[in-house]
C-alpha beads as a LAMMPS data file, in Angstrom:
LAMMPS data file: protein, C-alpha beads

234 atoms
233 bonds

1 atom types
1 bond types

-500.0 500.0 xlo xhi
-500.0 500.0 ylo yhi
-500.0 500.0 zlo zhi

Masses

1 110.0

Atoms # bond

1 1 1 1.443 -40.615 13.921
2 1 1 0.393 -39.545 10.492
3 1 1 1.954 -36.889 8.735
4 1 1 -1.367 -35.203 8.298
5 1 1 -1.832 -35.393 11.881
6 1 1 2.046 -34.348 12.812
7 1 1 1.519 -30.925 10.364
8 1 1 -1.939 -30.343 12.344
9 1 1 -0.076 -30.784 15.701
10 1 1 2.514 -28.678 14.484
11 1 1 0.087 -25.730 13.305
12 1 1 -1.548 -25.666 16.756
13 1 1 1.656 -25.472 18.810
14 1 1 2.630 -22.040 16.725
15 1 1 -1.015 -20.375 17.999
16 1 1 -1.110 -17.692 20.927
17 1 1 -4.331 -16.825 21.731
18 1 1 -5.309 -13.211 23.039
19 1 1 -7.887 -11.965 24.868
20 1 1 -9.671 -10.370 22.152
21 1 1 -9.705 -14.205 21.033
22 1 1 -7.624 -13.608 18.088
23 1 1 -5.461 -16.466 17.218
24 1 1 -2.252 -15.128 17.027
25 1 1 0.756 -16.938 14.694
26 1 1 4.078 -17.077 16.213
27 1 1 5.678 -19.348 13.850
28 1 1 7.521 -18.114 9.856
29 1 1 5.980 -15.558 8.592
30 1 1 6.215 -14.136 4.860
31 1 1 7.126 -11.057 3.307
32 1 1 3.495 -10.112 3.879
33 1 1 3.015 -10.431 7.584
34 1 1 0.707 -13.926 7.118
35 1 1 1.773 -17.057 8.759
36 1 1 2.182 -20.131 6.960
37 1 1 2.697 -23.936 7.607
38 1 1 4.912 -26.465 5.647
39 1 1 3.780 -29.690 4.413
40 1 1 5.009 -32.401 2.160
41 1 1 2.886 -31.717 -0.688
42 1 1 2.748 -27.649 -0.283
43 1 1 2.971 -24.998 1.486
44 1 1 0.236 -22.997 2.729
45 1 1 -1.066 -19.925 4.790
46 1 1 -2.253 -20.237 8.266
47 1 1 -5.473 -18.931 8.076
48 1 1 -6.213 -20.515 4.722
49 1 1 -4.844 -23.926 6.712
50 1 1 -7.384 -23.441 9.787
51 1 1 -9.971 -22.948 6.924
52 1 1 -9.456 -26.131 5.652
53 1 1 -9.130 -28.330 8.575
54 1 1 -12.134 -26.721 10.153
55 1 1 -14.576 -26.282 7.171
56 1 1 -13.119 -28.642 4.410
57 1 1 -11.409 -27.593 1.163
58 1 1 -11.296 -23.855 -0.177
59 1 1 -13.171 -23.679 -3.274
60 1 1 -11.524 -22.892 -6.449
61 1 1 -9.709 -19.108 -6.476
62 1 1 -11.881 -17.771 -3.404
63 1 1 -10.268 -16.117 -0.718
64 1 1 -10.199 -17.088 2.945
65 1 1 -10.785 -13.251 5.087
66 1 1 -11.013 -12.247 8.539
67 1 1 -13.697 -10.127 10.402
68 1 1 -10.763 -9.369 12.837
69 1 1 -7.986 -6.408 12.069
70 1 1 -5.340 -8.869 12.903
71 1 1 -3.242 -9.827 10.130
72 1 1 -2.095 -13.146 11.378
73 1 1 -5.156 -14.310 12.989
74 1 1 -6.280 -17.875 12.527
75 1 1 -9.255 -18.371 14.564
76 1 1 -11.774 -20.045 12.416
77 1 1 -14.660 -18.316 13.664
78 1 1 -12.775 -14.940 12.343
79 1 1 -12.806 -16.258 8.838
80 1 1 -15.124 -16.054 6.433
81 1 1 -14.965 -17.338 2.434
82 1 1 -15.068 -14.162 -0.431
83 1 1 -15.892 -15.854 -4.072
84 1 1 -13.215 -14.889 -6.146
85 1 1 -13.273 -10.551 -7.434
86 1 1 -12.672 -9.839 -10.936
87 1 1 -9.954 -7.388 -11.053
88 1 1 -12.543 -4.874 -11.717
89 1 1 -14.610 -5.772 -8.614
90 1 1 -11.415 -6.255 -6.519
91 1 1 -10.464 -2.778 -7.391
92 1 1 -13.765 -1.114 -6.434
93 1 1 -14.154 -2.757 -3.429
94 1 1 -11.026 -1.011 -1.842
95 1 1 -12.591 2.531 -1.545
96 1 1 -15.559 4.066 -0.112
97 1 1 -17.030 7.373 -0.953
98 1 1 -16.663 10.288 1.264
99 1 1 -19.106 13.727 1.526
100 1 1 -16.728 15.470 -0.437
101 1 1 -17.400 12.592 -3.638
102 1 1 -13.581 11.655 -2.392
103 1 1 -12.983 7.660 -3.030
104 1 1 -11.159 6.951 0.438
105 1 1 -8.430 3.983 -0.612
106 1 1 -9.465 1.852 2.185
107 1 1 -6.361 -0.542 1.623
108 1 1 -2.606 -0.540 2.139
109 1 1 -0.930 3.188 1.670
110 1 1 2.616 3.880 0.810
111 1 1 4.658 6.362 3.334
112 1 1 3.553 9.037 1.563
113 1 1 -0.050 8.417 2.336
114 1 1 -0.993 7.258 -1.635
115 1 1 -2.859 4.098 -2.302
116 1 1 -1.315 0.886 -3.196
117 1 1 -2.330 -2.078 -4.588
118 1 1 -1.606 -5.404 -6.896
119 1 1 -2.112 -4.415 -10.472
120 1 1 -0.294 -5.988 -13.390
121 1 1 2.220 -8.203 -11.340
122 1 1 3.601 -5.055 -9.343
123 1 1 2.617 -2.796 -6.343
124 1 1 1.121 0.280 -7.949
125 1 1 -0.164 3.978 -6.933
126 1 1 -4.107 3.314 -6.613
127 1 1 -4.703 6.586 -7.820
128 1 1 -2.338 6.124 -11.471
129 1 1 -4.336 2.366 -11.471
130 1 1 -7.600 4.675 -11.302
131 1 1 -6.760 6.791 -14.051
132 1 1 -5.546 4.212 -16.693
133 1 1 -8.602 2.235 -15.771
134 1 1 -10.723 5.305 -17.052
135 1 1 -8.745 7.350 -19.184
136 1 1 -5.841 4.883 -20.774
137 1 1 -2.129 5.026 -20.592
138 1 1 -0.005 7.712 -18.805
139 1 1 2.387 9.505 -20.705
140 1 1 6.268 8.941 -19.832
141 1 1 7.383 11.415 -17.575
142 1 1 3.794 12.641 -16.404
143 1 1 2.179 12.157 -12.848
144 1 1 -1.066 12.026 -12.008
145 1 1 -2.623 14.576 -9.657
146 1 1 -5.187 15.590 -7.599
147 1 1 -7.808 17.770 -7.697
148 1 1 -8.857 17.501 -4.623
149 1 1 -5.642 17.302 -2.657
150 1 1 -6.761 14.260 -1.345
151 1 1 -3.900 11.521 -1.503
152 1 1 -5.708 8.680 -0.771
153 1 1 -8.329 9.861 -3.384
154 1 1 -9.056 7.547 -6.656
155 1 1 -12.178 9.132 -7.473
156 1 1 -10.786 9.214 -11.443
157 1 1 -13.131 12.765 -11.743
158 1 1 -10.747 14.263 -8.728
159 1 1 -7.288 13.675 -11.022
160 1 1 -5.578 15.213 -13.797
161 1 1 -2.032 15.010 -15.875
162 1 1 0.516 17.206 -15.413
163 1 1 4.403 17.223 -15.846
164 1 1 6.476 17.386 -12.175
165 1 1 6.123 21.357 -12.497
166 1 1 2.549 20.977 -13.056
167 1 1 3.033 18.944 -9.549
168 1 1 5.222 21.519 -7.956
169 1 1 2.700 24.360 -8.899
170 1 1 -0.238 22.244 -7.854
171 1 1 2.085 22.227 -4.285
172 1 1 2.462 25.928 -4.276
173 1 1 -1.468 26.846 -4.884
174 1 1 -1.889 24.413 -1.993
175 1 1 1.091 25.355 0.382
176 1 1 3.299 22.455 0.539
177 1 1 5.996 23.863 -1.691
178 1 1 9.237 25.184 -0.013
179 1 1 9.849 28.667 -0.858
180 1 1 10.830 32.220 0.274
181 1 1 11.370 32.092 4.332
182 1 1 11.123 28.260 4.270
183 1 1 13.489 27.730 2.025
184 1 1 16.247 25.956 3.193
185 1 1 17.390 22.298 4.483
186 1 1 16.152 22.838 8.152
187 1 1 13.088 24.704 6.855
188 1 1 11.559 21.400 4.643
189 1 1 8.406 19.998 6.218
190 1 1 7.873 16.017 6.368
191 1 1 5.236 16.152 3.806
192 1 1 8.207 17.738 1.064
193 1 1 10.388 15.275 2.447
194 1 1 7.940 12.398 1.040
195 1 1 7.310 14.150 -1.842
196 1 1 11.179 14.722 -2.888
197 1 1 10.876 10.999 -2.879
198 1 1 7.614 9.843 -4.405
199 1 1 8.686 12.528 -7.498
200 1 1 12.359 11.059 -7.610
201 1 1 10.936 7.350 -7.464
202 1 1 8.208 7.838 -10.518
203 1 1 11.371 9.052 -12.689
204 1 1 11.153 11.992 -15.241
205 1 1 13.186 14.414 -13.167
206 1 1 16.656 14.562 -11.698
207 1 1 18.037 15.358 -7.809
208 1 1 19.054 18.914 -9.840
209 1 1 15.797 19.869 -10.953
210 1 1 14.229 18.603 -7.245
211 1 1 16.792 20.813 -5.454
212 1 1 15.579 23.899 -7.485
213 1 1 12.099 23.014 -7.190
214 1 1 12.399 22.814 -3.312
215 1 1 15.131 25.779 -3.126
216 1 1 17.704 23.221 -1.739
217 1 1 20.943 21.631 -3.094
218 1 1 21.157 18.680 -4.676
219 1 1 23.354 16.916 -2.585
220 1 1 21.054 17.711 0.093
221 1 1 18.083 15.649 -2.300
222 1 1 20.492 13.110 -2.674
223 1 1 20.714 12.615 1.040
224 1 1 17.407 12.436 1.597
225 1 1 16.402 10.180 -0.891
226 1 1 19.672 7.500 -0.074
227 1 1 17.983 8.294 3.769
228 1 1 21.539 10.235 5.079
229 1 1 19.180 13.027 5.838
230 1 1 15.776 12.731 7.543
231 1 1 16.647 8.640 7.869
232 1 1 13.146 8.574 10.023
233 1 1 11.103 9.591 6.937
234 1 1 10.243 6.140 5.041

Bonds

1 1 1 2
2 1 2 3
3 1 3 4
4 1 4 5
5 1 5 6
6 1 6 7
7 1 7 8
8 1 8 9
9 1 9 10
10 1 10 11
11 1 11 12
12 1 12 13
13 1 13 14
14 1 14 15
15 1 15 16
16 1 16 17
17 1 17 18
18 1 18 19
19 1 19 20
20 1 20 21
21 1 21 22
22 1 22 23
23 1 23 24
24 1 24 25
25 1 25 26
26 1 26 27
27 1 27 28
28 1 28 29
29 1 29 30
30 1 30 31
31 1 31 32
32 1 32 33
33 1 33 34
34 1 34 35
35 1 35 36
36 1 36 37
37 1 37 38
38 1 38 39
39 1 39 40
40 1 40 41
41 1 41 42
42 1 42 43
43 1 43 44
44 1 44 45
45 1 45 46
46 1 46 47
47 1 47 48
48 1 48 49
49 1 49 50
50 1 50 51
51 1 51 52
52 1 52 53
53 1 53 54
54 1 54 55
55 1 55 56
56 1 56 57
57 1 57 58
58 1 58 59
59 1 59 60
60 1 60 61
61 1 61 62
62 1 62 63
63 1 63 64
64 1 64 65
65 1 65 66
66 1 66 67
67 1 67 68
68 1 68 69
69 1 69 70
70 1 70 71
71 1 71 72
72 1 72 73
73 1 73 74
74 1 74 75
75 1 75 76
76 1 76 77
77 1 77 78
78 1 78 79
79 1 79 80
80 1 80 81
81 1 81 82
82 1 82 83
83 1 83 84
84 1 84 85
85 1 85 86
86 1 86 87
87 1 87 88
88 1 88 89
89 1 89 90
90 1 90 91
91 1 91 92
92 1 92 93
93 1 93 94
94 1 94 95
95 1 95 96
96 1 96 97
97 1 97 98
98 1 98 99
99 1 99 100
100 1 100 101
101 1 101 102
102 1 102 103
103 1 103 104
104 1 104 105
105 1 105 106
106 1 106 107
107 1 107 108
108 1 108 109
109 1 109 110
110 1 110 111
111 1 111 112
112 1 112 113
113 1 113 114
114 1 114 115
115 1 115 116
116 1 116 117
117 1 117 118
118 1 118 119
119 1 119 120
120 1 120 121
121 1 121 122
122 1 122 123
123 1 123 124
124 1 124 125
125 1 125 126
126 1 126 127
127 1 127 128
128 1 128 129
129 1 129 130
130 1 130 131
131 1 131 132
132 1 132 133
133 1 133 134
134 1 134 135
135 1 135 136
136 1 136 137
137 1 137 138
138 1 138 139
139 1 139 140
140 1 140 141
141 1 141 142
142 1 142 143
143 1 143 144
144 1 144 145
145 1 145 146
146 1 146 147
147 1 147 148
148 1 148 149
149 1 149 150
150 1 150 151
151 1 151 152
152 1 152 153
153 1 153 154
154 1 154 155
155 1 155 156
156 1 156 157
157 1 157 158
158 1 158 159
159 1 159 160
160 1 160 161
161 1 161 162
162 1 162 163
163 1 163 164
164 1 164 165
165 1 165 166
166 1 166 167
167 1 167 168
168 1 168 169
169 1 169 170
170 1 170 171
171 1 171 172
172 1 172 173
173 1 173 174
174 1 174 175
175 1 175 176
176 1 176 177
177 1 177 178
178 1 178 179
179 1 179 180
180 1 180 181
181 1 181 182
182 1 182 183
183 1 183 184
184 1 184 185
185 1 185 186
186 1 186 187
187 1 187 188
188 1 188 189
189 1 189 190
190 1 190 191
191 1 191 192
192 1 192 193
193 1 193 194
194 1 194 195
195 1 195 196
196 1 196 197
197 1 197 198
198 1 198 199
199 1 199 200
200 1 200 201
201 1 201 202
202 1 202 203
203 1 203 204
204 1 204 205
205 1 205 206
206 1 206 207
207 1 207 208
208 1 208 209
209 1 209 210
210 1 210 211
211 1 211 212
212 1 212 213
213 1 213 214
214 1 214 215
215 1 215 216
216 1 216 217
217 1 217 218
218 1 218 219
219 1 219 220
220 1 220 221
221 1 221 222
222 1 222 223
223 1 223 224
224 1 224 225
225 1 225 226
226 1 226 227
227 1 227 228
228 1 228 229
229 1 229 230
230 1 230 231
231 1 231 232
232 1 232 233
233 1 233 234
């Protein structure tokens, strides 16, 4: 048996197919949920491997997709070739516009419910990509906001700069901050919980200033954020 034929065997016997026809991968994974299959001269994904043995070689920096929702699907009739986006395009075809002239991210969030995506060589806020796309370079120690209180927003007309008080009185205007009767550890809702950490995570304030921002200690802000204290919030 050839070795071509021995990796082809061996990509078949890792398929489970479902009943929505899917073909699902049961073999190693990597860090980003796709499957993948080993061969002498490389290594490859699975779906981009079904591409090829199926249809013939994957033109130059295109991108094999799937019509399906399932991650590690390699059914060939699921996939489908995309030319290769600039980063422009690539960017702009991640959100759609809502009736409110929101643009809904439409790919991967963070816990906190912000956009994320590949910019630069490193996962990024969608929304901060937005604004130095239009506007230039953010200033250390400022966040970018929104307008509409829309977190999955990157309409770059919907966000402004502000400072992490600017943030924190954006929060109050809008009800999400923590004061008067619900102050307090027990008293913090999951949405302060996530923000304690997004805020604490884009630097430019300490666990001191975040406890008097949110009217709790900041031991307690250290708990939450090295996930002692509401562990189930990611």
């Amino acid at each position: 048996m050839s070795r071509k034929q021995d990796t082809r065997d061996r990509f078949y016997s890792k398929l489970r197919i479902a009943n929505n026809g899917c073909w699902g991968w049961s073999g190693s994974k990597n860090e980003r949920g796709y499957g993948y299959v080993r061969s002498r001269k490389k290594t490859t994904t699975a779906h981009r491997y079904s591409w090829e043995i199926h249809f013939g070689e994957i033109p130059h920096r295109a991108c094999v997709l799937r019509t399906c929702a399932t991650k590690d699907c390699s059914n060939p009739d699921h996939l489908f070739l995309r030319p290769h986006l600039t980063h422009e395009a690539r960017f702009e075809s991640r959100w759609t516009e809502d009736e409110n002239g929101c643009w809904i991210w439409s790919d991967s969030l963070n816990s906190s419910g912000y956009g994320t995506w590949w910019d630069g060589g490193k996962n990024i806020s969608a929304h901060r990509s937005s604004w130095e796309r239009n506007f230039g370079g953010i200033p250390n120690g400022k966040h970018v906001l929104h307008k509409c209180d829309v977190r999955n927003c990157v309409n770059p007309n919907h966000l402004f700069i502000g400072d992490v008080f600017s943030n924190m009185a954006d929060m109050v205007e809008k009800g999400r901050s923590c004061t008067g009767e619900r102050n307090g550890m027990s008293r913090l809702s999951e949405d302060q919980v996530l923000e304690i950490k997004r805020l604490y995570s884009e630097g430019g304030i300490t666990q001191r200033e975040l406890g008097e921002i949110f009217g709790i200690l900041g031991g307690s802000v250290n708990r939450i954020i090295n996930g002692r204290r509401w562990s189930h919030i990611q």
